[in-house]
Structures are given as structure tokens and as C-alpha cells.
ZAKOLMAR-400242 format. One record per residue (C-alpha): x, y, z; residue number from 1; residue in three letters; chain. Coordinates in steps of 0.5 Angstrom, whole numbers, padded with zeros to 4 digits, m for minus. Example, Ala and Ser with C-alpha at 12.3 -4.5 7.8 and 13.67 -1.06 7.14 Angstrom:
% residues 2
{c1->0025	c2->m0009	c3->0016	seq->1	type->Ala	mol->A}
{c1->0027	c2->m0002	c3->0014	seq->2	type->Ser	mol->A}
//
This chain:
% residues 123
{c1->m0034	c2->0001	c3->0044	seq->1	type->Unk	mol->A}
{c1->m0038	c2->m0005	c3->0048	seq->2	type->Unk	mol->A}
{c1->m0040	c2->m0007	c3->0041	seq->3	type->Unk	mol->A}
{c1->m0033	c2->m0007	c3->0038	seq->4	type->Unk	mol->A}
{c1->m0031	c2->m0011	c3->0043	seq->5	type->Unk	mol->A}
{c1->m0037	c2->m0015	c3->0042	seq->6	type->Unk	mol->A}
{c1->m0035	c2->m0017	c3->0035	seq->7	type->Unk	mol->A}
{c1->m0027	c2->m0016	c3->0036	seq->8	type->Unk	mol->A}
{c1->m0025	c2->m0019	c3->0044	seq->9	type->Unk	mol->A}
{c1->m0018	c2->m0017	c3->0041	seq->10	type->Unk	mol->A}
{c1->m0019	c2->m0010	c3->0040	seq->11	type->Unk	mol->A}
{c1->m0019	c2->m0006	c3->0047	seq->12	type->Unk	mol->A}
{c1->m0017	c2->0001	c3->0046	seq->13	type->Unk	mol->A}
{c1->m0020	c2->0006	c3->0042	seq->14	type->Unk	mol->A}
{c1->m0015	c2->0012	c3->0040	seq->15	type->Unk	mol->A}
{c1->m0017	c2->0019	c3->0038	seq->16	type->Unk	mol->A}
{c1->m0012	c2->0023	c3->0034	seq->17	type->Unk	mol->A}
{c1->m0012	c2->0030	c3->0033	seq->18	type->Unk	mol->A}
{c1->m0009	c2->0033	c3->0027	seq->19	type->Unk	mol->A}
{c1->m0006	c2->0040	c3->0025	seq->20	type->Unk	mol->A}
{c1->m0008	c2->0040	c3->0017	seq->21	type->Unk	mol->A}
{c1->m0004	c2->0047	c3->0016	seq->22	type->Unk	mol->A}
{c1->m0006	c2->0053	c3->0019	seq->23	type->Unk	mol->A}
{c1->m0011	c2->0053	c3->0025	seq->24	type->Unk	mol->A}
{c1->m0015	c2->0047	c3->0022	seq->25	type->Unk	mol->A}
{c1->m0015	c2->0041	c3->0025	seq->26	type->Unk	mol->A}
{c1->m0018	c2->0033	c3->0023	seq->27	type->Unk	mol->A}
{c1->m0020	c2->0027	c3->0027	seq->28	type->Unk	mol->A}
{c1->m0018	c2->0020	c3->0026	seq->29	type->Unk	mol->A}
{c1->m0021	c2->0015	c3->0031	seq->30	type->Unk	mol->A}
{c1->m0016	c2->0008	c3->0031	seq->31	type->Unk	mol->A}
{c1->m0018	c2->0002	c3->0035	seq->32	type->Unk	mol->A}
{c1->m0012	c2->m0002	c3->0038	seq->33	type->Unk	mol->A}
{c1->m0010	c2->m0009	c3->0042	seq->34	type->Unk	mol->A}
{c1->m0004	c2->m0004	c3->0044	seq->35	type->Unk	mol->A}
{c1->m0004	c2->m0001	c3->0050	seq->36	type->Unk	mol->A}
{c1->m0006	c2->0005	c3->0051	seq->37	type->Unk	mol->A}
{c1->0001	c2->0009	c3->0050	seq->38	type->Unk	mol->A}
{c1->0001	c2->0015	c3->0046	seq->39	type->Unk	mol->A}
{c1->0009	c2->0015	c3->0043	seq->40	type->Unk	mol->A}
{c1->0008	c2->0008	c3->0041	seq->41	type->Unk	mol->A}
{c1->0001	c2->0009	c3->0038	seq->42	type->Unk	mol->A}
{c1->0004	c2->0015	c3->0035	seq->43	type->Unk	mol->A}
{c1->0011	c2->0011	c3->0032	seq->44	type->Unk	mol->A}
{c1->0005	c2->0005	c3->0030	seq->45	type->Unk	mol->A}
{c1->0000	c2->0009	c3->0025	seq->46	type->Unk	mol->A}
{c1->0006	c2->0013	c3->0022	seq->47	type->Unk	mol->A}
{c1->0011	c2->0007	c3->0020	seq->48	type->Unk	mol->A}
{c1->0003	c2->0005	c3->0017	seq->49	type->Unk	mol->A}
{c1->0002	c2->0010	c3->0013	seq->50	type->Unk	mol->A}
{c1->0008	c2->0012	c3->0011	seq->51	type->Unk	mol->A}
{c1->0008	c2->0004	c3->0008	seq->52	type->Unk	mol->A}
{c1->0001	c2->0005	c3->0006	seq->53	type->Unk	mol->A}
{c1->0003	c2->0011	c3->0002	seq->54	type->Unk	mol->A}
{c1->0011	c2->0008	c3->0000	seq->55	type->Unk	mol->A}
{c1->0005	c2->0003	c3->m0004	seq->56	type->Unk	mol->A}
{c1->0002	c2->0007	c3->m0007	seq->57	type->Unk	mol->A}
{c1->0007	c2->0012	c3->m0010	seq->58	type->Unk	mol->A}
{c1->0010	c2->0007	c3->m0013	seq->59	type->Unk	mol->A}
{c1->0004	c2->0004	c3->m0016	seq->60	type->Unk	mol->A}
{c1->0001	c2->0011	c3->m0019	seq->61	type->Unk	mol->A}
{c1->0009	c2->0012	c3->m0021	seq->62	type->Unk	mol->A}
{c1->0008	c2->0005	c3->m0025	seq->63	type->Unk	mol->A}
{c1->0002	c2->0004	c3->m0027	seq->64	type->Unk	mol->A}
{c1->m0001	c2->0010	c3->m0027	seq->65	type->Unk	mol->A}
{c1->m0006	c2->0008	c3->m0022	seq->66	type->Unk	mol->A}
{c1->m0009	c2->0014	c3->m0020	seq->67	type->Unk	mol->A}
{c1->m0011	c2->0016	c3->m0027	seq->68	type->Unk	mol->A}
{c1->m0014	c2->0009	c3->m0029	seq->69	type->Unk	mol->A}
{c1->m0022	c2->0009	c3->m0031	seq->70	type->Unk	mol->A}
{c1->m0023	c2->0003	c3->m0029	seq->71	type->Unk	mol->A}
{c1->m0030	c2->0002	c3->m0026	seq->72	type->Unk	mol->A}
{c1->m0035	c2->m0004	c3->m0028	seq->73	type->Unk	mol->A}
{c1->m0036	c2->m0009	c3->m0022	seq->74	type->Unk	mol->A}
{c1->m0031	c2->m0012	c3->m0019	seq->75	type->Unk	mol->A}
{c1->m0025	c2->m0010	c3->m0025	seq->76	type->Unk	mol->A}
{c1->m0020	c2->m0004	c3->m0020	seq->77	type->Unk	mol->A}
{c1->m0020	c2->m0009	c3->m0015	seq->78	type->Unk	mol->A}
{c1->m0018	c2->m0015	c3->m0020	seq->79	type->Unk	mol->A}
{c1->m0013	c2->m0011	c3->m0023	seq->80	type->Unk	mol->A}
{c1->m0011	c2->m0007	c3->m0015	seq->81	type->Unk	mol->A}
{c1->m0010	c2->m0015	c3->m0015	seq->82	type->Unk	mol->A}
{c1->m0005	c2->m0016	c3->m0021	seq->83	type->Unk	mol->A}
{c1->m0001	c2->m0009	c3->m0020	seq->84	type->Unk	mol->A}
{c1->0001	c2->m0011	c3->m0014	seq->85	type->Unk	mol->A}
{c1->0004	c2->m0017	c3->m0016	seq->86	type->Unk	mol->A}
{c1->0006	c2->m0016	c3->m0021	seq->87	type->Unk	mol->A}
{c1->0010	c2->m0010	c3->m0016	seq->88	type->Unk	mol->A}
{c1->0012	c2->m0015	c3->m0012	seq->89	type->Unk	mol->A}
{c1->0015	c2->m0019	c3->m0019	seq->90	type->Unk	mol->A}
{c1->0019	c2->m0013	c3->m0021	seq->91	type->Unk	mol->A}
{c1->0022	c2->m0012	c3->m0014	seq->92	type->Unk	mol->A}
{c1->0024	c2->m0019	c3->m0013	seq->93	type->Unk	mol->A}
{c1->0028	c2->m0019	c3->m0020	seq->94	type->Unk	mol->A}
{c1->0035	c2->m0018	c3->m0020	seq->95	type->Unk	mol->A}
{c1->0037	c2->m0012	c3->m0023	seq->96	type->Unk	mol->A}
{c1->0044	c2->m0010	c3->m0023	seq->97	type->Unk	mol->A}
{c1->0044	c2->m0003	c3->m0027	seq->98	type->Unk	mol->A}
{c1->0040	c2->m0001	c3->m0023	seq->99	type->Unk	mol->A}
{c1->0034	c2->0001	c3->m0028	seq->100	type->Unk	mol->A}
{c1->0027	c2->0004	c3->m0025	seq->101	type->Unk	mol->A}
{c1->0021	c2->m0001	c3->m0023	seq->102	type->Unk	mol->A}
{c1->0017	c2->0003	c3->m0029	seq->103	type->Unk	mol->A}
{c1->0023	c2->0001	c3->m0034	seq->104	type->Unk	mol->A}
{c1->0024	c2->m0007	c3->m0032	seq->105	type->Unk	mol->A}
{c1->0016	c2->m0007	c3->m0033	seq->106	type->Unk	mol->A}
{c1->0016	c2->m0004	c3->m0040	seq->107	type->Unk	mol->A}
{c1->0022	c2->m0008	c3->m0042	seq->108	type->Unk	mol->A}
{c1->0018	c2->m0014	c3->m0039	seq->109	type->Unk	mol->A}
{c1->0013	c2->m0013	c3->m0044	seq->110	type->Unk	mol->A}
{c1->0017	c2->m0012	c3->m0050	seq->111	type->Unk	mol->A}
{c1->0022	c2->m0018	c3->m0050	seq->112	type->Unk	mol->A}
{c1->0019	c2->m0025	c3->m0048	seq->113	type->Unk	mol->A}
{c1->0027	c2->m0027	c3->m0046	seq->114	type->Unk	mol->A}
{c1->0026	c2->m0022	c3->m0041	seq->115	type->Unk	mol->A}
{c1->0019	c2->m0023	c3->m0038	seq->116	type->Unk	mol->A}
{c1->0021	c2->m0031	c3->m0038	seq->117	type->Unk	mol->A}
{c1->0027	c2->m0029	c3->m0034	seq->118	type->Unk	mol->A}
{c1->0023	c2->m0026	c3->m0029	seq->119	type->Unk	mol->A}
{c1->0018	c2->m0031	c3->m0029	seq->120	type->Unk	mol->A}
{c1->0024	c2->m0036	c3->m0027	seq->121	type->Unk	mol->A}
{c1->0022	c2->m0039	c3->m0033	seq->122	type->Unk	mol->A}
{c1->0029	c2->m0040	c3->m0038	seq->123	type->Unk	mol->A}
//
């Protein structure tokens, strides 16, 4: 703890959650926070992030299919994490007023430059 709080003054309480996995299993996570040290609030702030954490990558695998990417050399996953996530943000800022999945307004985007342009802003 003293070096943590050595590099990050801001950091002061360190968290230790236990965590029924099924059955009589259990798993240790450690969080360090500037909050402090109240377990409801803790509990209520690393579930709201993990629920976002994992919204994100739901949408990205069902989208992009990112989970089934074969992409390993250099720095190319991180690149294209960069660039489907932006993309993501652009399909969700679109206006969509059928209602259409993300997966269809991304595909629909690719096959029509109209619809591309109208998504950029661009017509």
C-alpha cells in the first residue's frame, strides 16, 4: 500500500472483494480507490462499472464479432479496438428512426456510400 500511495497520493483505500463464483467456490478481487471506505458504495461502484465494461463488449462482439478476431501482429487489436469503437459511437449518435439493430445500420453503411455520408454529416 505505501508504494501505491507513493505514485498515486489519490488512491488511498485499498478494497478486497469476495466473490461466490458458483457452488462453494469463491474468487479474490483487489481495487484500490480514492472513495472512502464504505462497502454499499463500493459495491454499487465497481458493479455499475462492470455492468458498463461489459454492455461495451457485448455490443462490440455482436457487432463486429470481436471476440472471433484473429488479429495479433503489433500493435493492429488495439488499433482496430480504437476504430470499432468509434465507429460504435457513430452508429449510435445516427439518427435511426426504424429502429434498425447496430449490426444492420453498420452493414447498411457499407453498402451505400449515401448512407455512409449521411452518417458522416456529409451530404
Amino acid at each position: 500500500m505505501a508504494r501505491i500511495a507513493e505514485y498515486h497520493p489519490h488512491y488511498r483505500h485499498p478494497c478486497v472483494l469476495q466473490c461466490a463464483t458458483g457452488g462453494s467456490h469463491t474468487s479474490t478481487r483487489y481495487y484500490i480507490s480514492s472513495l472512502p471506505p464504505d462497502a454499499v458504495r463500493l459495491n454499487q461502484v465497481i458493479r455499475s462499472h462492470w455492468a458498463i465494461e461489459n454492455e461495451v463488449h457485448w455490443v462490440l462482439d455482436m457487432i463486429y464479432r470481436e471476440d472471433s478476431s484473429r488479429v495479433r501482429r503489433g500493435y493492429a487489436q488495439q488499433n482496430l479496438a480504437v476504430i470499432r469503437k468509434l465507429t460504435l459511437n457513430l452508429l449510435k449518435s445516427t439518427p435511426n428512426p426504424k429502429k434498425r439493430s447496430l449490426r444492420i445500420l453498420r452493414k447498411r453503411a457499407g453498402w451505400s456510400m449515401d448512407i455512409l455520408f449521411d452518417m458522416l454529416g456529409l451530404t
